[in-house]
N, C-alpha and C positions, 0 to 999 in steps of 0.2 A: 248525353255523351259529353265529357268533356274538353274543351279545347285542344289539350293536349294527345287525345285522341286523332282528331280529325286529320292530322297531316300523314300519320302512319295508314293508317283506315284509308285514306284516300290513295297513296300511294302503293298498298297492296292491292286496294281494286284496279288500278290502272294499269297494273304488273300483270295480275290475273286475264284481263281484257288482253292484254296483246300478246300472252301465253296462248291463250285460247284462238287468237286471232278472230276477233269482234273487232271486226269494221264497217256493219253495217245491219241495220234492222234483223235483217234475216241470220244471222248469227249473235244476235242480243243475249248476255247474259241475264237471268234473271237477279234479283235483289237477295231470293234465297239461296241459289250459289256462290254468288258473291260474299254473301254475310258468311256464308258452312267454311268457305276457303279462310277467312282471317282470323281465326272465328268469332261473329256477333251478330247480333240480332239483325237481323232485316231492313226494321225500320232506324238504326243506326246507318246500315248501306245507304238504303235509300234518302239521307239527309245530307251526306257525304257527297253523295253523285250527283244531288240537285246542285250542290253548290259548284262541283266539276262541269255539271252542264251549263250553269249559268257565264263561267270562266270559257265557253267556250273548247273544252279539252274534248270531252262526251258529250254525245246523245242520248237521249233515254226515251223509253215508249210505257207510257203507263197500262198496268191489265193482267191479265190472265196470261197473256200474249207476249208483254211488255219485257223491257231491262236496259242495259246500257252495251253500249258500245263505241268504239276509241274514232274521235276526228281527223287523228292527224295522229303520225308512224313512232312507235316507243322512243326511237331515236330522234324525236322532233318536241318530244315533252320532257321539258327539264323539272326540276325538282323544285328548283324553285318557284316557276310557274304553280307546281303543286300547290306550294306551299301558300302562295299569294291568293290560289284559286280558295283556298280553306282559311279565307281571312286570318294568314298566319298565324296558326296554332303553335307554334312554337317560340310565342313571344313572350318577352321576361316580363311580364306585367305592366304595371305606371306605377309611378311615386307618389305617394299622400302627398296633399295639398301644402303640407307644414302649417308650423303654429306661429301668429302672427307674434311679434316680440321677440320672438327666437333666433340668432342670426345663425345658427346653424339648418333650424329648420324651415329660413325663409333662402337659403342656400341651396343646398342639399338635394328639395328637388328637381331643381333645373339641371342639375350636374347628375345626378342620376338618370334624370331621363336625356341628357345626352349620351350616356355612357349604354342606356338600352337601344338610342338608335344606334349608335357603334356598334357593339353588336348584331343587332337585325342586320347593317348591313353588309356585315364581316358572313353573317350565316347566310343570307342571300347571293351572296358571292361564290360562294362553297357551293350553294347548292345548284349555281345554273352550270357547273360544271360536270354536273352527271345528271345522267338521264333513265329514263322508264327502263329502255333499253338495255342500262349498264344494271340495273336490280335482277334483270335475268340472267346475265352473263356470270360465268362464275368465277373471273377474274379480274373486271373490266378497271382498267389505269386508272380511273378518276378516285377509283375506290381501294387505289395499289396503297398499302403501308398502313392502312387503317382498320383496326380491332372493334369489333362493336364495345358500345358505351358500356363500363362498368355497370351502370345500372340499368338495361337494359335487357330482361330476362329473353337467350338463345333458347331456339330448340335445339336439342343434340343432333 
């Protein structure tokens, strides 16, 4: 899976989870309805929600028996926690190390990789202002005035 996967992936299972209301063992979604809802493989779920369990967001039960479900209330899991818990998938990469003799490219990438933290933490900012919650809602303020991403293929 890659990176840039992981923060969507995770954030529609966590949507799914408190849709269904999984709050505990005995209402665990499986990894195979969780994968059928977004839609992916299983074993992409189940790598996504290890790392949400590790972040403390989810619980998970391994088995036959096994799946996940939610710690703590949609309205209490913000987006960027998501985002953090899936060793931010939505980061603009690093800069090459540059070439020595170069004063542009013994430059360049220190300023570039300031300008990625700028970013991360402009988009971290953003994102702890909405929550699991406001993805279920179908109009929620945090999400008022905003068009999904041109490049971001909608369902109708």
């Amino acid at each position: 899976m890659s990176d840039s996967q992981r923060f969507p992936v995770a954030a529609h299972a966590l949507a799914y989870l408190a849709h269904k209301g999984a709050y505990s063992p005995a209402e665990a979604a499986p990894s195979a309805v969780l994968a059928a809802s977004v839609p992916t493989n299983p074993v992409v779920v189940r790598r996504v929600t290890a790392l949400l369990a590790k972040a403390g967001l989810i619980a998970t039960r391994p088995g036959a028996s096994g799946g996940a479900w939610l710690l703590h209330r949609p309205e209490d899991i913000t987006m960027d926690a998501v985002l953090r818990a899936v060793n931010g998938c939505a980061q603009f990469g690093s800069p090459p190390a540059g070439a020595k003799g170069c004063p542009v490219s013994e430059h360049i990438p220190r300023q570039v990789a300031r300008a990625i933290t700028a970013a991360d933490k402009a988009a971290g900012e953003a994102l702890s202002k909405i929550t699991i919650a406001d993805l279920l809602a179908p109009n929620p303020p945090s999400l008022a005035g905003y068009a999904p991403h041109p490049s971001c293929p909608v369902a109708a």
